[in-house]
mmCIF file of the protein (N, C-alpha, C, O) and its ligand, coordinates in Angstrom:
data_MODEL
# 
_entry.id   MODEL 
# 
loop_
_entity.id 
_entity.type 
_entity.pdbx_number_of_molecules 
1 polymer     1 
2 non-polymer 1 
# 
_entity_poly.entity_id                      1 
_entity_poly.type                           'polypeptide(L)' 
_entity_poly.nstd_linkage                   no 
_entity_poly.nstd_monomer                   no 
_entity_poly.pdbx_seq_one_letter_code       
;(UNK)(UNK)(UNK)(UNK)(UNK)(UNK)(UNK)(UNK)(UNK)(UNK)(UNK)(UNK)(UNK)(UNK)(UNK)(UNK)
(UNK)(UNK)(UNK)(UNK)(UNK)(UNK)(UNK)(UNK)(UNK)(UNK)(UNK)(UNK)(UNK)(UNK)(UNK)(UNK)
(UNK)(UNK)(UNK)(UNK)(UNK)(UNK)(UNK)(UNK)(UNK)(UNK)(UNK)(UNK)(UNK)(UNK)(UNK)(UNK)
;
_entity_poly.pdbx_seq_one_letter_code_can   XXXXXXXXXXXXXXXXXXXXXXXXXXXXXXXXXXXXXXXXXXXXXXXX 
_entity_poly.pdbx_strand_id                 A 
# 
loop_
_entity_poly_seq.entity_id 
_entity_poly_seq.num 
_entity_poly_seq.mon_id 
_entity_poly_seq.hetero 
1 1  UNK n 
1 2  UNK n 
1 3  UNK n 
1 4  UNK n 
1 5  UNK n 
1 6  UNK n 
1 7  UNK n 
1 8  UNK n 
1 9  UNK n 
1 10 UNK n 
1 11 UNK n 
1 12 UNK n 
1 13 UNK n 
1 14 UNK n 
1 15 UNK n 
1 16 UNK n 
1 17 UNK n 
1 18 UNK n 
1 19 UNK n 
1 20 UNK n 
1 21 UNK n 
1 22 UNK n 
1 23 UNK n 
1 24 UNK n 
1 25 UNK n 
1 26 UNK n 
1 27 UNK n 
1 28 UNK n 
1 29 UNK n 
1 30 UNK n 
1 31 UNK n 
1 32 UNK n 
1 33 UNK n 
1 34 UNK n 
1 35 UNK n 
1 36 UNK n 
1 37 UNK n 
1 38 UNK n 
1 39 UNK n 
1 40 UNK n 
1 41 UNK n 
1 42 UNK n 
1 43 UNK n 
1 44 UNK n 
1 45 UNK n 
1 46 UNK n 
1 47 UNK n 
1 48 UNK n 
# 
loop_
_struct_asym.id 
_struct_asym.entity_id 
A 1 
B 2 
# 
loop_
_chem_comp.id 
_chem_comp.type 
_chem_comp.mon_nstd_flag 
UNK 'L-peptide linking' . 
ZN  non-polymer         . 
# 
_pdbx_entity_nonpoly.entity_id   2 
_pdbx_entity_nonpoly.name        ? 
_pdbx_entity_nonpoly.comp_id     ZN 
# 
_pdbx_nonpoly_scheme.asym_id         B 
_pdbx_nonpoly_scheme.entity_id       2 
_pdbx_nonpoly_scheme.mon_id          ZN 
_pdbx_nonpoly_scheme.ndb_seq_num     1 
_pdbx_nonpoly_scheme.pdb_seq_num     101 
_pdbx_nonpoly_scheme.auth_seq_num    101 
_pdbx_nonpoly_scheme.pdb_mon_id      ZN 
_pdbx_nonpoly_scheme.auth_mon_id     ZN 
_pdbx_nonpoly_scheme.pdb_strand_id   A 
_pdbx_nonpoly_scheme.pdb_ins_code    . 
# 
loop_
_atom_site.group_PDB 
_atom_site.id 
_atom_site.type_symbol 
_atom_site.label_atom_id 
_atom_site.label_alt_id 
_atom_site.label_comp_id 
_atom_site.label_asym_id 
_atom_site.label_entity_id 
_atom_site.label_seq_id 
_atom_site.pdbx_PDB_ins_code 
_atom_site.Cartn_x 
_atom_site.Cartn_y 
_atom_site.Cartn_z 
_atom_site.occupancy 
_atom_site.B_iso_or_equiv 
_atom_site.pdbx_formal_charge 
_atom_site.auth_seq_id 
_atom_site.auth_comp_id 
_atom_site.auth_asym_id 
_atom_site.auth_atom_id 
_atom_site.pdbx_PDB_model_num 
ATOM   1   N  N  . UNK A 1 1  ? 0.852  -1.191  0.000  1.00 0.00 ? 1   UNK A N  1 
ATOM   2   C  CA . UNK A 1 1  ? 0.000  0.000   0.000  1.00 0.00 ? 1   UNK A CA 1 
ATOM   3   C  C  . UNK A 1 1  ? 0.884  1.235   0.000  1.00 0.00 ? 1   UNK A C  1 
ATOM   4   O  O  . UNK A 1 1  ? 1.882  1.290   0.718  1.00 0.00 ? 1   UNK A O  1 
ATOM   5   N  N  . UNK A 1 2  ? 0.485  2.319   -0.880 1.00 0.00 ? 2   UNK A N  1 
ATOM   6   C  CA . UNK A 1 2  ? 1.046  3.483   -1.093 1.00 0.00 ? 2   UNK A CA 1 
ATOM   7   C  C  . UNK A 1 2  ? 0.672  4.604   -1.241 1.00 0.00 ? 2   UNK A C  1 
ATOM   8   O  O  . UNK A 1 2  ? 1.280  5.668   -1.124 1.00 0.00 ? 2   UNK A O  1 
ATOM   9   N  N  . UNK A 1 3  ? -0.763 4.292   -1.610 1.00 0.00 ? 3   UNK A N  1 
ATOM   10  C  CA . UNK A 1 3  ? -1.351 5.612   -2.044 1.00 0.00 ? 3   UNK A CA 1 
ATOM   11  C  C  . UNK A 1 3  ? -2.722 5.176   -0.501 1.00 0.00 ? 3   UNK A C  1 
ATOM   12  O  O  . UNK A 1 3  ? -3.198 4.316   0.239  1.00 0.00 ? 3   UNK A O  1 
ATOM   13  N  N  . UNK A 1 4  ? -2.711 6.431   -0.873 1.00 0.00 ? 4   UNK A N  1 
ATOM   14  C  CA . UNK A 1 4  ? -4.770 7.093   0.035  1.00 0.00 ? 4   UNK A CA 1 
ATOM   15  C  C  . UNK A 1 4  ? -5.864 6.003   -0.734 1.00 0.00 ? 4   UNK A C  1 
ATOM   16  O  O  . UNK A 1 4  ? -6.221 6.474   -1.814 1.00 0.00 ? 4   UNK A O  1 
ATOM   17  N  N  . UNK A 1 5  ? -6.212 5.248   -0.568 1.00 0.00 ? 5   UNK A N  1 
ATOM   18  C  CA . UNK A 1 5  ? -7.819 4.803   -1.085 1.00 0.00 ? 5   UNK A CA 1 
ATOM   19  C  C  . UNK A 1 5  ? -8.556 6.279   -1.239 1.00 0.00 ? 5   UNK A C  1 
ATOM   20  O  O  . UNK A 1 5  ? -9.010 6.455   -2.370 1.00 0.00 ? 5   UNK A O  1 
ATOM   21  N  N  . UNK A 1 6  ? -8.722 7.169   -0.482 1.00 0.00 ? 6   UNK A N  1 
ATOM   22  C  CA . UNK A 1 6  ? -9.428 8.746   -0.633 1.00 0.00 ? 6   UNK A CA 1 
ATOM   23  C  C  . UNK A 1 6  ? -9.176 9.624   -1.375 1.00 0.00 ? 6   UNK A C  1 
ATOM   24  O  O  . UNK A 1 6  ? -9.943 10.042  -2.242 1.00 0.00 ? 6   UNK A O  1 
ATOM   25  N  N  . UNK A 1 7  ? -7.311 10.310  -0.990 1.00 0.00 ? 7   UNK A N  1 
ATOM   26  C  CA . UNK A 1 7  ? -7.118 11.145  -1.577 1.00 0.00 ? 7   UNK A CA 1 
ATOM   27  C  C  . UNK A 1 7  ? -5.946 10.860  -2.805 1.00 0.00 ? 7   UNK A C  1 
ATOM   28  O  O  . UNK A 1 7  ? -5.387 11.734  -3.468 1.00 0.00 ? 7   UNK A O  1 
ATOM   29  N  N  . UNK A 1 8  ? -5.754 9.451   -2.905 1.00 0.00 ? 8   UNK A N  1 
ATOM   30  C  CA . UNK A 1 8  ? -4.598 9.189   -3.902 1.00 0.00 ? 8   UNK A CA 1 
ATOM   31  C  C  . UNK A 1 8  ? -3.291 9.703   -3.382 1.00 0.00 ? 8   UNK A C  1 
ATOM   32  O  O  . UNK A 1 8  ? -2.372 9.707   -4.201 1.00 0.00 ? 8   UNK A O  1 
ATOM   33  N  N  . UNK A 1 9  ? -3.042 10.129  -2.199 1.00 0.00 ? 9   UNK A N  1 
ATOM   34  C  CA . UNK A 1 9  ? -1.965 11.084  -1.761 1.00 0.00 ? 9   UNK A CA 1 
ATOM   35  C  C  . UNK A 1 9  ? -1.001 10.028  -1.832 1.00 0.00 ? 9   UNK A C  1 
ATOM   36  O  O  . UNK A 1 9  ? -1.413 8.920   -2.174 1.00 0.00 ? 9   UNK A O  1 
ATOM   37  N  N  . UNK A 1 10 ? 0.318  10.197  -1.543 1.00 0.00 ? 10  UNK A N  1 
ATOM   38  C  CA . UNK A 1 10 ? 1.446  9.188   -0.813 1.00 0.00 ? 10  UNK A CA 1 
ATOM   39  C  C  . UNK A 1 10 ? 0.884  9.227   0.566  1.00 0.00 ? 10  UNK A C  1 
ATOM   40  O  O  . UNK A 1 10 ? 0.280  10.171  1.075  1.00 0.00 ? 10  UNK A O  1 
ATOM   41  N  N  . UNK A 1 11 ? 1.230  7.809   1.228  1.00 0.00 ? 11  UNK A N  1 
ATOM   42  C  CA . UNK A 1 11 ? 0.890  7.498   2.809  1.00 0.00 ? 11  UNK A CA 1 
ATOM   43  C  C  . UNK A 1 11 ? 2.111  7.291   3.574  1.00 0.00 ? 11  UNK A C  1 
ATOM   44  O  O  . UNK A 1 11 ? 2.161  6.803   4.703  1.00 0.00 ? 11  UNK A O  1 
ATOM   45  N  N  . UNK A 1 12 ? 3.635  7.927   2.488  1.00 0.00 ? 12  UNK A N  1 
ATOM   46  C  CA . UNK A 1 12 ? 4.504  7.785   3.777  1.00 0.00 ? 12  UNK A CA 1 
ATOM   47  C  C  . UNK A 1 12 ? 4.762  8.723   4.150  1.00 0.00 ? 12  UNK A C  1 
ATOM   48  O  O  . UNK A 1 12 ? 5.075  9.689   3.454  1.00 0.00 ? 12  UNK A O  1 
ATOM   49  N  N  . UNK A 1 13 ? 4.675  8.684   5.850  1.00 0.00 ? 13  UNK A N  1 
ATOM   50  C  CA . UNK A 1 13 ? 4.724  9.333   7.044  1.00 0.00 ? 13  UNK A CA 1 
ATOM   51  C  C  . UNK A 1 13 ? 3.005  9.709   7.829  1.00 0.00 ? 13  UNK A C  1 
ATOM   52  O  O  . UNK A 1 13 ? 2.747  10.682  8.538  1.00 0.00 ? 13  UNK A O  1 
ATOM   53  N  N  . UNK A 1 14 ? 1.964  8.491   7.370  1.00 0.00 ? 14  UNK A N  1 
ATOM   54  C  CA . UNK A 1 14 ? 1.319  8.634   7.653  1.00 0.00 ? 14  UNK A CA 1 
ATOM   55  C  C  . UNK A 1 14 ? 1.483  7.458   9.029  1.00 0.00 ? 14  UNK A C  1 
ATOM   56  O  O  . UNK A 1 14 ? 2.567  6.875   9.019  1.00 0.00 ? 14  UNK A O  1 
ATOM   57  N  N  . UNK A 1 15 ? 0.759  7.165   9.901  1.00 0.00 ? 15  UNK A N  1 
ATOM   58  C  CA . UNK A 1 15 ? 0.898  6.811   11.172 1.00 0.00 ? 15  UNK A CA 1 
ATOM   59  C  C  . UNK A 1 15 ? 0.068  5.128   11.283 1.00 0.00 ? 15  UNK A C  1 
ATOM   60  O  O  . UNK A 1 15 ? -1.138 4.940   11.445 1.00 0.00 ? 15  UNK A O  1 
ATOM   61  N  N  . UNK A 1 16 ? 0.833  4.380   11.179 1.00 0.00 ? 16  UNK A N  1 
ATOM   62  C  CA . UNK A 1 16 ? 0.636  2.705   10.775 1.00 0.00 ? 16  UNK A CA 1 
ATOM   63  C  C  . UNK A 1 16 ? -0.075 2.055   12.317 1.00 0.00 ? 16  UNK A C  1 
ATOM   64  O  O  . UNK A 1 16 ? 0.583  2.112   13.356 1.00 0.00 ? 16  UNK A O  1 
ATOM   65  N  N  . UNK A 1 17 ? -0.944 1.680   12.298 1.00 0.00 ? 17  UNK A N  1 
ATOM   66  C  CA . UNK A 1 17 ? -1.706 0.904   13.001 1.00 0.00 ? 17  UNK A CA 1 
ATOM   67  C  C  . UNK A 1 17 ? -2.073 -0.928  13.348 1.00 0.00 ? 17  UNK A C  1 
ATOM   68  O  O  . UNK A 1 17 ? -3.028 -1.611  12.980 1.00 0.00 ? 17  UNK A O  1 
ATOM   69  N  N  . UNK A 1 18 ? -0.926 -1.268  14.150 1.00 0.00 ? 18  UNK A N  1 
ATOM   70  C  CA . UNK A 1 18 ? -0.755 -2.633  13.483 1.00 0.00 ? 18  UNK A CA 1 
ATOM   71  C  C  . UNK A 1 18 ? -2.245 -3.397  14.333 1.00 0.00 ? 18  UNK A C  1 
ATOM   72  O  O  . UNK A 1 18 ? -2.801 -3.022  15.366 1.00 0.00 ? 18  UNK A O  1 
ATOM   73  N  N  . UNK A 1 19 ? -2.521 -4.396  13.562 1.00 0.00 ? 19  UNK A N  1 
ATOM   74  C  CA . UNK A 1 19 ? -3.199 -5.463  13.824 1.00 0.00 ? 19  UNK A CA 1 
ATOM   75  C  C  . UNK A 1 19 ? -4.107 -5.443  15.192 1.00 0.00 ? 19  UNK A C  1 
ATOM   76  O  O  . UNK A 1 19 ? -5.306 -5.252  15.394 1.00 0.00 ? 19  UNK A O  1 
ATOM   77  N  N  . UNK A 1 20 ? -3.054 -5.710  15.984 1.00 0.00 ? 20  UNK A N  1 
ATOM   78  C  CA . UNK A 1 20 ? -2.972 -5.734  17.685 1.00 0.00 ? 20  UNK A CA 1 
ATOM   79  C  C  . UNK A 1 20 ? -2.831 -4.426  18.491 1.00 0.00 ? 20  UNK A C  1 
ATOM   80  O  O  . UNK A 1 20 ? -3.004 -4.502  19.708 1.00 0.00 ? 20  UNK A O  1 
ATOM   81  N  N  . UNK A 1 21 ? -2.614 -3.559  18.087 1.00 0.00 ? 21  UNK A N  1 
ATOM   82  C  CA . UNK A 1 21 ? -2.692 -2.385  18.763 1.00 0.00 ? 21  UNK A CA 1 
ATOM   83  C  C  . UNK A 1 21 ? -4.351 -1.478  19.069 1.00 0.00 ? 21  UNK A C  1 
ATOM   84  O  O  . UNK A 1 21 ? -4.644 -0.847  20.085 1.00 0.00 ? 21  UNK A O  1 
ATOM   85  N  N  . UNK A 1 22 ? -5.171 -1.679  17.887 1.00 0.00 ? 22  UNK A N  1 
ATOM   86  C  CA . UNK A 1 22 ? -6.180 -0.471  18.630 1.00 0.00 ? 22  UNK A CA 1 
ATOM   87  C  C  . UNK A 1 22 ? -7.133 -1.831  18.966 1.00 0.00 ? 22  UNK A C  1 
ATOM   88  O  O  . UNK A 1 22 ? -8.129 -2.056  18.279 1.00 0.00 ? 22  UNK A O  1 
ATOM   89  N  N  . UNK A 1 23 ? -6.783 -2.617  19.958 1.00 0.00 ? 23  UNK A N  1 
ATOM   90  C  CA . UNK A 1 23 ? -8.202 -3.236  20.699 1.00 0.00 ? 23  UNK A CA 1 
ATOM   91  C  C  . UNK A 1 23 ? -8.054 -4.361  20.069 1.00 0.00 ? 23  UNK A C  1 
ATOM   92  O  O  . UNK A 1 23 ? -6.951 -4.818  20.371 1.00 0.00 ? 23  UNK A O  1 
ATOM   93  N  N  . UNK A 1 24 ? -8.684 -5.135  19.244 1.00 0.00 ? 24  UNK A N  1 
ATOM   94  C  CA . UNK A 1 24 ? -8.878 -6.254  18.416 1.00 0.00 ? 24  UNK A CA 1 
ATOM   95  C  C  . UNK A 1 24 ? -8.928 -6.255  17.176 1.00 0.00 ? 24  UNK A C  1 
ATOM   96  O  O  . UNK A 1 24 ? -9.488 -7.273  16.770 1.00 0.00 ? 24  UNK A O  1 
ATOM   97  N  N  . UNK A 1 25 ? -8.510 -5.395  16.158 1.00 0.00 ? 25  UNK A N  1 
ATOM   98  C  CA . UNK A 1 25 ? -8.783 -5.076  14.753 1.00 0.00 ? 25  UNK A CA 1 
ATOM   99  C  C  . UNK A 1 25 ? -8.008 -5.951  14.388 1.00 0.00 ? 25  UNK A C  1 
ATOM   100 O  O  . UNK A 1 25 ? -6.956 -6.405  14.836 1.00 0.00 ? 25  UNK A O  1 
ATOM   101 N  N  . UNK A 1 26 ? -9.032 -6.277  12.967 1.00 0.00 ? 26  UNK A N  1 
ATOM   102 C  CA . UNK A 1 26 ? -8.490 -7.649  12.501 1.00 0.00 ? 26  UNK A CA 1 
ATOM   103 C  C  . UNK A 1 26 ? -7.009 -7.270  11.691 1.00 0.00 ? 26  UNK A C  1 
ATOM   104 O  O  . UNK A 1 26 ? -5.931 -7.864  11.719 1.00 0.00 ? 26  UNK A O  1 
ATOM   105 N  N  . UNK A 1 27 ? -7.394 -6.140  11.027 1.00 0.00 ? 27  UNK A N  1 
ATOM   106 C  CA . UNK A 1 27 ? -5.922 -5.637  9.809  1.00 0.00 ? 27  UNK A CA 1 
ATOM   107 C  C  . UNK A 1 27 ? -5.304 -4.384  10.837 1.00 0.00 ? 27  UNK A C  1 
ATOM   108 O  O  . UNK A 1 27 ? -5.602 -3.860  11.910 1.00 0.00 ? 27  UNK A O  1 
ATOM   109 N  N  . UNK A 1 28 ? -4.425 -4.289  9.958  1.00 0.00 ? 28  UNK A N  1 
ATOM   110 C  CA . UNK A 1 28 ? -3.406 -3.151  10.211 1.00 0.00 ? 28  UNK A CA 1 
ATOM   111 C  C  . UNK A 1 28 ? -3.775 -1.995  9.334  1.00 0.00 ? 28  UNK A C  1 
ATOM   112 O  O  . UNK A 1 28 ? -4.325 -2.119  8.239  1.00 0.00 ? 28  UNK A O  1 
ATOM   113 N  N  . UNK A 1 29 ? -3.379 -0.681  9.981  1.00 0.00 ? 29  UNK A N  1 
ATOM   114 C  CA . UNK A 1 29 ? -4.496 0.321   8.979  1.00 0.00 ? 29  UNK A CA 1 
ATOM   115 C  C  . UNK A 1 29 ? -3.494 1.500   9.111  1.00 0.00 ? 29  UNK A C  1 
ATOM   116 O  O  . UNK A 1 29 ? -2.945 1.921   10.129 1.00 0.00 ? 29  UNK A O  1 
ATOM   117 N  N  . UNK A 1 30 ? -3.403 1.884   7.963  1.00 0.00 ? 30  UNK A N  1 
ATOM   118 C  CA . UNK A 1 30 ? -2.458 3.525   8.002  1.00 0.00 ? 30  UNK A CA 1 
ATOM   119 C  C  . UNK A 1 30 ? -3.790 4.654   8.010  1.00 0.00 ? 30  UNK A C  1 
ATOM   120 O  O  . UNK A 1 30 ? -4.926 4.549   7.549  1.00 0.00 ? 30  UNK A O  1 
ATOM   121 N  N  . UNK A 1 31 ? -3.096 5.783   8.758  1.00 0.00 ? 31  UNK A N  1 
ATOM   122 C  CA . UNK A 1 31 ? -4.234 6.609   8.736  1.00 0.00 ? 31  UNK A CA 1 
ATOM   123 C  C  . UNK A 1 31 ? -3.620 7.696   8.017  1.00 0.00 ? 31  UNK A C  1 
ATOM   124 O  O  . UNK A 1 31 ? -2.577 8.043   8.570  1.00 0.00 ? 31  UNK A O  1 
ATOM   125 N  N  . UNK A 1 32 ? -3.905 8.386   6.939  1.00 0.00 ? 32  UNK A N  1 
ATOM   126 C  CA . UNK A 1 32 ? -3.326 8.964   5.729  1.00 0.00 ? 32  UNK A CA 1 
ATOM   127 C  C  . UNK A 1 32 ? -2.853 10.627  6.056  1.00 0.00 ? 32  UNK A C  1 
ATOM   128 O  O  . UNK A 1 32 ? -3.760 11.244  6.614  1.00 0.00 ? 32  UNK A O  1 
ATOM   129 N  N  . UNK A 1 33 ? -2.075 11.134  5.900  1.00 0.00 ? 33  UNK A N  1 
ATOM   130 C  CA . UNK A 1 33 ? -1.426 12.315  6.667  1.00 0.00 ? 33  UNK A CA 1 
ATOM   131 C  C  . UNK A 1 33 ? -1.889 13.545  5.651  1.00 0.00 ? 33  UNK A C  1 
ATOM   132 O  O  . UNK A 1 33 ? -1.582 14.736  5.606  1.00 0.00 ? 33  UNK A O  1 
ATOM   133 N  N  . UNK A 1 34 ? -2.581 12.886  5.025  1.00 0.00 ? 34  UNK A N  1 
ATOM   134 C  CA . UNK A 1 34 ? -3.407 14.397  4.004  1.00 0.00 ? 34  UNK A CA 1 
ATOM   135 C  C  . UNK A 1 34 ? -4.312 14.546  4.287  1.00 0.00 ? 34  UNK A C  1 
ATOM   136 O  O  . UNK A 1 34 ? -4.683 15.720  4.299  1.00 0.00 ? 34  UNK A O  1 
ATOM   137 N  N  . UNK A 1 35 ? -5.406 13.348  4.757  1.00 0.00 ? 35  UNK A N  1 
ATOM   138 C  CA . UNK A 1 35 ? -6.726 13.634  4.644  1.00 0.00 ? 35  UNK A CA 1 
ATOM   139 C  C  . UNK A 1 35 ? -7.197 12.989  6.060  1.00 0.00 ? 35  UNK A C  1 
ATOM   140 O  O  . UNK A 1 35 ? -8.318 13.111  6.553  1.00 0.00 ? 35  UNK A O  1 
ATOM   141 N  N  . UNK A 1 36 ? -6.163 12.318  6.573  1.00 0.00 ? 36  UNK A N  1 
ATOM   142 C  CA . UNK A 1 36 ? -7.151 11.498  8.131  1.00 0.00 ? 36  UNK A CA 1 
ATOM   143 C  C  . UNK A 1 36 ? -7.184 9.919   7.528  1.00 0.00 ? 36  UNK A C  1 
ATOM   144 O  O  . UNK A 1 36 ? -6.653 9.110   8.288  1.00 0.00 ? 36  UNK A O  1 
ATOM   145 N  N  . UNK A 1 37 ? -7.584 9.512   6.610  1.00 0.00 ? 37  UNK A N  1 
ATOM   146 C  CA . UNK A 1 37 ? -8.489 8.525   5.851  1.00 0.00 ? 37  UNK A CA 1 
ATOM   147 C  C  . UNK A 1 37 ? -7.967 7.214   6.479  1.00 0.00 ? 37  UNK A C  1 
ATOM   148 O  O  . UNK A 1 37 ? -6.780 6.952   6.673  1.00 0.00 ? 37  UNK A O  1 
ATOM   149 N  N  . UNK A 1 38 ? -8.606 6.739   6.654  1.00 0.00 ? 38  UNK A N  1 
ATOM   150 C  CA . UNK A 1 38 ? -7.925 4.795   7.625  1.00 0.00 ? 38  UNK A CA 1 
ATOM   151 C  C  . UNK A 1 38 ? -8.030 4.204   6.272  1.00 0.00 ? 38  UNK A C  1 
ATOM   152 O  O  . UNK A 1 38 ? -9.060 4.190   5.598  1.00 0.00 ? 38  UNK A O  1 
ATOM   153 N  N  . UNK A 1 39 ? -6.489 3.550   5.812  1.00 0.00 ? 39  UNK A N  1 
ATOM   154 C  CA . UNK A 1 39 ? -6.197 2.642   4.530  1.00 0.00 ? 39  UNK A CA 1 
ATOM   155 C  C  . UNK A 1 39 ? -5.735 0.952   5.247  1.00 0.00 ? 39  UNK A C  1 
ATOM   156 O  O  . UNK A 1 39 ? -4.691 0.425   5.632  1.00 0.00 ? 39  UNK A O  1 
ATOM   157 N  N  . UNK A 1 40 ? -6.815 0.655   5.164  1.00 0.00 ? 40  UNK A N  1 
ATOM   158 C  CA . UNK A 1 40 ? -6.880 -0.904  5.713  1.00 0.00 ? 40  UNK A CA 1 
ATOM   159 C  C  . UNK A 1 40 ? -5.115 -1.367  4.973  1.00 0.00 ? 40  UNK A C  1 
ATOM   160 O  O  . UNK A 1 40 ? -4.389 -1.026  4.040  1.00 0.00 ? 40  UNK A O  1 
ATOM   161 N  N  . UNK A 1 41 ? -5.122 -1.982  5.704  1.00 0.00 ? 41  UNK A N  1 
ATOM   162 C  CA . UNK A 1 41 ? -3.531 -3.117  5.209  1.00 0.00 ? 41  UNK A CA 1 
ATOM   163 C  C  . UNK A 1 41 ? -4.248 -4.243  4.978  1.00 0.00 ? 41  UNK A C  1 
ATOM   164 O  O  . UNK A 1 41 ? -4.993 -4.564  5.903  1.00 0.00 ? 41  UNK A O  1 
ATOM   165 N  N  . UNK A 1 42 ? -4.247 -4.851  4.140  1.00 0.00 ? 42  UNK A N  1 
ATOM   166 C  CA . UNK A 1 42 ? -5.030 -6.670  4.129  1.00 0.00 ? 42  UNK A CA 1 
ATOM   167 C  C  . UNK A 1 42 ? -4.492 -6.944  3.871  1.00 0.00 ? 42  UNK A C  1 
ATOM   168 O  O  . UNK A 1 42 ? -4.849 -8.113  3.726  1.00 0.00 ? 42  UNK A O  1 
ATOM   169 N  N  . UNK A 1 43 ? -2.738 -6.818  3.265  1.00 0.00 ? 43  UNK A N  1 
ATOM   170 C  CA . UNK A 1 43 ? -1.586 -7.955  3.867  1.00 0.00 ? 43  UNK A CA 1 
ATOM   171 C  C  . UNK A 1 43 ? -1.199 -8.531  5.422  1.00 0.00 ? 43  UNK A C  1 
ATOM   172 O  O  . UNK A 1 43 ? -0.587 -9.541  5.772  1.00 0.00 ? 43  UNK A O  1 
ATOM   173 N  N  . UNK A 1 44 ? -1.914 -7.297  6.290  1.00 0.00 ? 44  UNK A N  1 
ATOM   174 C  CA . UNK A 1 44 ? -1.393 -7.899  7.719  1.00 0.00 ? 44  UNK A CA 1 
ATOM   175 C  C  . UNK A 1 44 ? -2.382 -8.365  8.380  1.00 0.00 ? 44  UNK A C  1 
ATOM   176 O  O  . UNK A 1 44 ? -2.417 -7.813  9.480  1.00 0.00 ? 44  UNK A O  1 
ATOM   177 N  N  . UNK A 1 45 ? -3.425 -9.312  8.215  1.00 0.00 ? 45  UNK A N  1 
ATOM   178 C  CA . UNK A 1 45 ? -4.485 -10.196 8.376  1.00 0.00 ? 45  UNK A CA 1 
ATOM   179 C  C  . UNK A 1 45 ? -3.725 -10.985 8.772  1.00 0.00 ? 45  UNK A C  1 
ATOM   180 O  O  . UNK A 1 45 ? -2.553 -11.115 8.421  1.00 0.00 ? 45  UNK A O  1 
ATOM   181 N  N  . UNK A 1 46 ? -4.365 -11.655 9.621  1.00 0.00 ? 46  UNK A N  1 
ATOM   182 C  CA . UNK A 1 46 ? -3.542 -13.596 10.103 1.00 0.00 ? 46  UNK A CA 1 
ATOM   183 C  C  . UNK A 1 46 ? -4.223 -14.492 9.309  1.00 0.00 ? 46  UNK A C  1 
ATOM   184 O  O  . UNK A 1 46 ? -5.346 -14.832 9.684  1.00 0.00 ? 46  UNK A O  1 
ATOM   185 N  N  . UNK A 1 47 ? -3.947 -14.766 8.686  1.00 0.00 ? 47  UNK A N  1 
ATOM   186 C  CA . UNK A 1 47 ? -4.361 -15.828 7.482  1.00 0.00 ? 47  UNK A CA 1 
ATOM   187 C  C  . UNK A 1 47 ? -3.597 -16.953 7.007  1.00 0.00 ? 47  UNK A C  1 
ATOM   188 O  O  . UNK A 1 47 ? -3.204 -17.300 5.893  1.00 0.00 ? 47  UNK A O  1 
ATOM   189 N  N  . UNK A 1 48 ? -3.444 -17.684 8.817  1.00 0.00 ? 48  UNK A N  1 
ATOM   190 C  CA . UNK A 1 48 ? -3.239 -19.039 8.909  1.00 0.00 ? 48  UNK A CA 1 
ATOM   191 C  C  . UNK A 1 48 ? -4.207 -20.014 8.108  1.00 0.00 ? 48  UNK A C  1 
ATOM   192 O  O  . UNK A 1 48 ? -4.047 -21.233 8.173  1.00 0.00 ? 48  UNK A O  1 
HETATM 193 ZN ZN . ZN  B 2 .  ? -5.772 10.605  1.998  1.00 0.00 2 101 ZN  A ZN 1 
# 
């Protein structure tokens, strides 16, 4: 993942949210430093 799903922006230096950190979320989620926007990761799913 690289771009905004929203704003198409670049997402680096936007603020990465892994898996296990906010509570129980299943993915890992960048939250986009142009617009706010939560860009799901669905490479970091556990998909044993
Ligand atoms: Zn954005």
């Amino acid at each position: 993942m690289d771009e905004c799903i929203n704003c198409q922006q670049d997402l680096s230096g936007g603020v990465y949210t892994a898996p296990w950190e906010d509570g129980d979320n299943e993915y890992g989620y960048v939250i986009c430093p142009h617009c706010g926007a939560k860009n799901i990761d669905w490479a970091s799913g556990d998909d044993d």
